[in-house]
N, C-alpha and C positions, 0 to 999 in steps of 0.2 A: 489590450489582450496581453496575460501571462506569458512570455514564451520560457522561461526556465524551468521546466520543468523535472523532475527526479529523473536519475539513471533508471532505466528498468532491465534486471538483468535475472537470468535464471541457469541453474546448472543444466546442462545438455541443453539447454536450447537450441544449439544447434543440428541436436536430431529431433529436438520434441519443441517445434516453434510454437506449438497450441499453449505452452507454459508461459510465452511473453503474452499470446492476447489474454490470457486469462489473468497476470499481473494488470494489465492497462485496465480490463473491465473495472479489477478491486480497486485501483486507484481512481476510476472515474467514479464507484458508487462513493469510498470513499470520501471523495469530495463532494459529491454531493450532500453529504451530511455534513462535513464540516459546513458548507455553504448555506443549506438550512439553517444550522444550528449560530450563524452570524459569525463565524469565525473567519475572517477575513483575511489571517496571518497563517492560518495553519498550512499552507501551501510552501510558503518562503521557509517553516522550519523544517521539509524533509529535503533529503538529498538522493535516498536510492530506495528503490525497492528489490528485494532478491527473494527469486523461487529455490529454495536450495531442498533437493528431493522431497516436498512437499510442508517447508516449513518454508511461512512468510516471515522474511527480515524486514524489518523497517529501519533506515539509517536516518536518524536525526542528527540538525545541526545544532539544535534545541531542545532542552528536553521536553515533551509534550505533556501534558496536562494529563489525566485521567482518560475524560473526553475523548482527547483526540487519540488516546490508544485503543480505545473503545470502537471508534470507528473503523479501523483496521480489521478490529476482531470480529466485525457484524459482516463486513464485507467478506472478508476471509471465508468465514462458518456460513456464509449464504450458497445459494445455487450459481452465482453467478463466480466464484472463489473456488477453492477446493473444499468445504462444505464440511473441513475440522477447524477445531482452535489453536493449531498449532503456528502461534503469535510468537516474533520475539522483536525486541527493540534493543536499538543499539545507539547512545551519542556520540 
């Protein structure tokens, strides 16, 4: 079992906690795609995810392939996300 898994942090959380489940969801479909798609490292290279007033950050300790920024973005822009594209990545 993985247990390192990314910081998950979002602005005002603390009065709008619905913004961390909705990070953990994107993070779980995320990985699920990574995990389809046979990528087996892509977990080890993030470190945070951040809801910041509706734009998803992704913090790398790596910088991610194509691919794997792709899955942020599918997750993000789904129903399960906040359902824009507003993607940013950071190493």
């Amino acid at each position: 079992m993985f247990l390192d898994h990314p910081a998950i942090t979002a602005t005002n959380s603390d009065v709008e906690p619905d913004r961390i489940e909705r990070l953990e969801r994107v993070y779980g479909y995320a990985m699920a795609l990574a995990d389809s798609a046979g990528k087996v490292h892509f977990v080890d290279k993030l470190t945070q995810l951040h809801d910041h007033k509706g734009t998803l950050i992704v913090f790398w300790n790596e910088v991610p392939d194509e691919a794997e920024r792709r899955y942020f973005a599918r997750a993000w822009a789904s129903k399960v996300g906040d359902g824009t594209e507003n993607v940013e990545h950071e190493c």
